[in-house]
C-alpha positions as CSV (number, residue, x, y, z in Angstrom):
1,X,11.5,-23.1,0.1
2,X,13.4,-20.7,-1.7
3,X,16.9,-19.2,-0.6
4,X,18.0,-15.4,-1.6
5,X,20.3,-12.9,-0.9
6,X,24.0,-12.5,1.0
7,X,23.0,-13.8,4.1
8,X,21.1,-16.9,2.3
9,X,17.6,-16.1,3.8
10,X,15.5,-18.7,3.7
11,X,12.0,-16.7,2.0
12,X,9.0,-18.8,1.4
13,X,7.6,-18.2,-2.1
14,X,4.0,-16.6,-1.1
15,X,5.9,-14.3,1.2
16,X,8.3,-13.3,-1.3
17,X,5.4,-12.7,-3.7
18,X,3.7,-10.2,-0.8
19,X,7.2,-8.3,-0.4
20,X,8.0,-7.7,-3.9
21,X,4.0,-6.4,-4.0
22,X,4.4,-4.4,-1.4
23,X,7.8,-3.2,-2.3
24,X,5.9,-1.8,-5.9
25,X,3.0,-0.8,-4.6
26,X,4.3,1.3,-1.2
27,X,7.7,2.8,-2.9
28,X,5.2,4.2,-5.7
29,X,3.2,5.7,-3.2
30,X,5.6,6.8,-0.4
31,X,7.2,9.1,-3.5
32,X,4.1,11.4,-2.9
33,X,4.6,11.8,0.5
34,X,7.5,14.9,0.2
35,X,5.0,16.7,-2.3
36,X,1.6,16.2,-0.1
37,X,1.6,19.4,1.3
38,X,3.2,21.4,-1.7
39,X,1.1,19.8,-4.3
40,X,-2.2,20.4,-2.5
41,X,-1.4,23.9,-0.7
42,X,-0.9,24.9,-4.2
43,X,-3.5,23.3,-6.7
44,X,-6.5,23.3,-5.0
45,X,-8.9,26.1,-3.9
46,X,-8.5,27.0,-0.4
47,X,-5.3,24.6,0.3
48,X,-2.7,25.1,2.7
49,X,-0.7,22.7,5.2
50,X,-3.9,22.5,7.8
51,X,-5.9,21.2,4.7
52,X,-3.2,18.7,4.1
53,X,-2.8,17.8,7.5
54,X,-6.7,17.3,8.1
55,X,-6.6,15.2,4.6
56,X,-4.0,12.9,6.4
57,X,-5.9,12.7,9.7
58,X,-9.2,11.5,7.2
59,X,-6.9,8.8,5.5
60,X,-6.0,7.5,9.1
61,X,-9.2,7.6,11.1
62,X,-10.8,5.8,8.3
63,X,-8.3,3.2,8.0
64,X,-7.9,2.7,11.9
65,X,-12.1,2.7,12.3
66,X,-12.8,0.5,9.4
67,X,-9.8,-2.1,10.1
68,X,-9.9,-4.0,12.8
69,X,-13.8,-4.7,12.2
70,X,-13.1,-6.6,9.4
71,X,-10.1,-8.0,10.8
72,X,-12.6,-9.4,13.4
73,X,-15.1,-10.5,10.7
74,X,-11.6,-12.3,8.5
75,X,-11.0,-14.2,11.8
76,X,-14.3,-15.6,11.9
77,X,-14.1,-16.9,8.4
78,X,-12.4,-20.1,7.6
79,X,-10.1,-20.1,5.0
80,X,-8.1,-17.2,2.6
81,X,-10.0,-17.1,-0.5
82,X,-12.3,-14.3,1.5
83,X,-8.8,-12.6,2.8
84,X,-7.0,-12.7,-0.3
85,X,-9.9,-11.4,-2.2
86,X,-10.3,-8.3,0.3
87,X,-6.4,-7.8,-0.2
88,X,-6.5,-7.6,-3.8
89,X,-9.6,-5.4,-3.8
90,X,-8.3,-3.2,-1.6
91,X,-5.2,-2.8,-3.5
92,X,-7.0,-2.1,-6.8
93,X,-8.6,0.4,-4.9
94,X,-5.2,1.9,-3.5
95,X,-4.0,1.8,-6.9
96,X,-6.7,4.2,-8.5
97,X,-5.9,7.0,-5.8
98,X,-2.7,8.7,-7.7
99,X,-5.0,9.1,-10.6
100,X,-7.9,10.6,-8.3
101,X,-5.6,13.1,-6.8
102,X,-5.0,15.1,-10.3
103,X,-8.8,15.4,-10.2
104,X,-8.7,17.1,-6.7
105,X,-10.3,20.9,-7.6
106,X,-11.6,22.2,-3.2
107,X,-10.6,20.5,-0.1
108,X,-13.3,18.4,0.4
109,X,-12.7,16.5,-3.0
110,X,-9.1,15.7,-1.1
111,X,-11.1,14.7,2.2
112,X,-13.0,12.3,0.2
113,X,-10.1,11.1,-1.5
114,X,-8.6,10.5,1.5
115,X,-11.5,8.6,3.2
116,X,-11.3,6.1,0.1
117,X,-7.7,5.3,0.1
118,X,-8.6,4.8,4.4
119,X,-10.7,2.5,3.6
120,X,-8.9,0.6,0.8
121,X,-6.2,0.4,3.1
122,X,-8.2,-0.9,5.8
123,X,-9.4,-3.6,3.3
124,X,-5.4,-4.6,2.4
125,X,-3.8,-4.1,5.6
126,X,-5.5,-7.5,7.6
127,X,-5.5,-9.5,5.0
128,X,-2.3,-9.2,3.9
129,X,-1.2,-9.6,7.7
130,X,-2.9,-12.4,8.0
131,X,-2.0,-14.6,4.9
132,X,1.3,-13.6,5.4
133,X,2.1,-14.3,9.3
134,X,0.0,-18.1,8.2
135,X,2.9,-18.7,5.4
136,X,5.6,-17.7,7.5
137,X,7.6,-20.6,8.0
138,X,8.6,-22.1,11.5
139,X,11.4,-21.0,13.6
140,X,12.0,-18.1,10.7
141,X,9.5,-15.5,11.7
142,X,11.7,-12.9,13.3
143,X,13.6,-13.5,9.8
144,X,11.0,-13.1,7.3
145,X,9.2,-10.4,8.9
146,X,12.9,-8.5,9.4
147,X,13.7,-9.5,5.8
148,X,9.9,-7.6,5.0
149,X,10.6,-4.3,6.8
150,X,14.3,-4.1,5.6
151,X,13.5,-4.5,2.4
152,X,10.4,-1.9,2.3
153,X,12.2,0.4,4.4
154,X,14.9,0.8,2.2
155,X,12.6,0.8,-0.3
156,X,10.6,4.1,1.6
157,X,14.2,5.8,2.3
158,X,15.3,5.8,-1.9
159,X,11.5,6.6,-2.8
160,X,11.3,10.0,-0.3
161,X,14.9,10.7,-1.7
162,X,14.0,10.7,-5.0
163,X,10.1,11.8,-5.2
164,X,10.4,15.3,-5.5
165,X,12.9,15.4,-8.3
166,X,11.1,12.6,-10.4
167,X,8.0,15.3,-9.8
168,X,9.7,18.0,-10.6
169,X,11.1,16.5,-14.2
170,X,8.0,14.7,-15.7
171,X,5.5,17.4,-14.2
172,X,2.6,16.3,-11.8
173,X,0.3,14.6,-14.3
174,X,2.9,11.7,-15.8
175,X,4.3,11.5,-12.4
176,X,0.9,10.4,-10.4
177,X,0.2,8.1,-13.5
178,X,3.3,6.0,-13.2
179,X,3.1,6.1,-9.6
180,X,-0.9,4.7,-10.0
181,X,0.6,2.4,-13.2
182,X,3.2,1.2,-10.6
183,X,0.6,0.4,-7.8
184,X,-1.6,-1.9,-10.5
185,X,0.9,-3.6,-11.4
186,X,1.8,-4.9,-7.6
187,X,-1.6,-5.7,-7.0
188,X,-1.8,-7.7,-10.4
189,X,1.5,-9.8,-8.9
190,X,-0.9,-11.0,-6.0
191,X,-2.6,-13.2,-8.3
192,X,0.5,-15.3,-8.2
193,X,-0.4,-16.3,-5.1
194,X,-4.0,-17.1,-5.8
195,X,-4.0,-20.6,-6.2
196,X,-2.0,-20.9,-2.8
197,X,-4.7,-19.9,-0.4
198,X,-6.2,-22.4,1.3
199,X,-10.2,-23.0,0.7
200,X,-10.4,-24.1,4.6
């Protein structure tokens, strides 16, 4: 059990490891979200808002179809090794789609795009749900899930604040990079947590 913070939060140490992930990996990505639109109406053949708004409704069809059928199937499966493993593939996954979207030439390159960050999100989502509601500790879950949102909210609030002017200083190419850089690296921290998952 480890305590943290001003308020002396009780934080068990696999749950911790899963924030500070998540706290890398979404506050890289969330700084794309003020330059969707702008980036693709401009750079790719054919782009506008309606392209950018289909390329968001691909993203969460495929992750909202694809999810909760392998949620079912990680239920049915004794153990975490099989969760943990989809979570870090998934992330990997996550991780690569920064790099993809400087790629992005028409708007069905972005649709496809799209569909595989869906589905590498589908892959993360459960299984990190799951492994981390099972190491929540007793009598703190309204804590440690409160501590979890704060923390990536906040997180989400400084990254959309800041986004566009990173973008516009270091230019689109070094700017999707670090973001895809950043995104590695939290799925790399998961393996802390590796040797924690129970086989059974």
């Amino acid at each position: 059990m480890i305590r943290t913070g001003i308020f002396k939060l009780k934080i068990n140490p696999v749950i911790r490891v899963l924030v500070v992930s998540d706290l890398l990996g979404l506050s890289g990505l969330t700084l794309i979200l003020p330059l969707f639109a702008v980036f693709f109406s401009n750079r790719i053949q054919g782009g506008n808002v309606e392209v950018a708004g289909i390329a968001y409704t691909v993203y969460l069809l495929t992750k909202s179809f694809t999810q909760l059928p392998l949620a079912y199937i990680l239920d049915k499966t004794k153990g975490e090794i099989d969760d943990f493993n989809l979570m870090f593939l998934g992330s990997i996954i996550i991780s690569f789609i920064p790099i993809f979207y400087l790629f992005i030439k028409t708007p069905l390159h972005l649709y496809l795009v799209q569909f595989i960050f869906g589905f590498g999100q589908a892959l993360t989502f459960p299984s990190y749900v799951a492994i981390f509601t099972r190491h929540i500790d007793r009598d703190e879950e309204g804590t440690e899930w409160g501590f979890y949102y704060t923390v990536i909210d906040l997180a989400g609030a400084a990254a959309m604040a800041v986004g566009g002017a990173i973008a516009y200083n270091m230019g689109y190419k070094p700017f999707f990079i670090t973001i895809s850089l950043l995104s590695l690296a939290s799925s790399f921290w998961l393996l802390a947590i590796k040797k924690q998952m129970k086989a059974k």
